[in-house]
N, C-alpha and C positions, 0 to 999 in steps of 0.2 A: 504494500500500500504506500502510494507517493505519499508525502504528509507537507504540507504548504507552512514555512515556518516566517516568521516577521523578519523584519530588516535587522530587528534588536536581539533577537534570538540567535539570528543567523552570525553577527559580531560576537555577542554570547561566546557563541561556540569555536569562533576561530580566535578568540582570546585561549591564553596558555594557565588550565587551571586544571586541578584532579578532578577529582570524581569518587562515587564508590558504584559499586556491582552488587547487584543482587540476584545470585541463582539459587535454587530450592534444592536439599538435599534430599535423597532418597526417601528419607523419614519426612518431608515436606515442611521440614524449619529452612529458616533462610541463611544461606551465608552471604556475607556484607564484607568486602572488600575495598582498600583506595586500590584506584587504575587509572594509569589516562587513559581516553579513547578517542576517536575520531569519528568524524559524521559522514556517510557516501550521503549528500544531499539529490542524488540522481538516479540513489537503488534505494534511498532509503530505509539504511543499514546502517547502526551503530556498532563498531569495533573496538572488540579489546586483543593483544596479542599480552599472548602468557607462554608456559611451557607445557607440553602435553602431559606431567605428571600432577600441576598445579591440579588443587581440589576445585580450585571455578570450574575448568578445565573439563573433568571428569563430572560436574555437577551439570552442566551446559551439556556434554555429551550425550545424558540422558533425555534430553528436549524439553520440552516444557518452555517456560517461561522463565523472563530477566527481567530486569529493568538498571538501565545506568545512570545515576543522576548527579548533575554537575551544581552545585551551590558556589556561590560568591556573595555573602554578607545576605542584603535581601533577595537576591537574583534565583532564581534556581530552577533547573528544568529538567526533566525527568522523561526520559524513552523506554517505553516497556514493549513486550513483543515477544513471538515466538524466537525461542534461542538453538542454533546450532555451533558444530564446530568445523572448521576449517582444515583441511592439512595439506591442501594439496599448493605444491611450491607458489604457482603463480598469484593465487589468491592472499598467502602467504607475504610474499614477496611486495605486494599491494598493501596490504597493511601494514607492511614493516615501514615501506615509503611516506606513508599518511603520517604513521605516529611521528616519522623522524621530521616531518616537516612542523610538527605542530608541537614537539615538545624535545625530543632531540636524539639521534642514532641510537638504539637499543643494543646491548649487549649481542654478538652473533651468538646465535643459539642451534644448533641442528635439531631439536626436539621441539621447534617451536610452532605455536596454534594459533588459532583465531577463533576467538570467541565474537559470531556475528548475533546480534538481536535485529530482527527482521520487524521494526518498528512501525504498530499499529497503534499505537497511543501516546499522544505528547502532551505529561504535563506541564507545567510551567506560571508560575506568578503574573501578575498583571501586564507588570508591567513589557514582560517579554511575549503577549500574545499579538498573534497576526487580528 
């Protein structure tokens, strides 16, 4: 699902700030992570890259739902969505590019993932709505 985001939203996000991650564990509690991520505003897909052993990782695996959400003082916006994971190089290789443009080159890792949330709900404060 495209998701049509504001002008302030969309600065929001390409400011350099964390975030946390929320994927469900098998037992359906949540775990809550900091991550940076990055926005495909064109698929509509929030990204996290981890390593294939991390527990996000292995929680995302199982499908279900995520949600990643970026706060700055009052600001905050929040993408939830069905969550997969990633492993294949080039999709890989894409997200590694994103984060490094938006926060800075990631450790090289051979074992490394992409946790994508395939974002069907944006929430967000006032002041960041379209």
């Amino acid at each position: 699902m495209q998701q049509t985001l504001s002008a302030a939203a969309l600065e929001f996000l390409a400011e350099r700030h964390l975030a946390t991650l929320t994927t469900l564990r098998a037992d359906g509690s949540p775990h809550v992570v900091p991550v940076g991520f990055t926005w495909d505003a064109d698929r509509g897909v929030a990204r996290v890259i981890t390593f294939a052993g991390a527990v996000k990782a292995a929680n995302a695996a199982g499908g279900g739902r995520a949600a990643v959400c970026q706060v700055d003082g009052a600001r905050w916006l929040t993408f939830e969505g069905a969550v997969t994971v990633r492993r294949d190089a080039e999709g890989v290789a894409a997200a590694v590019a994103a984060y490094a443009a938006r926060y800075r080159p990631p450790k090289v890792r051979d074992d490394r993932v992409v946790v994508e949330i395939d974002v069907d709900r944006v929430l967000c404060n006032r002041g960041l709505r379209a």
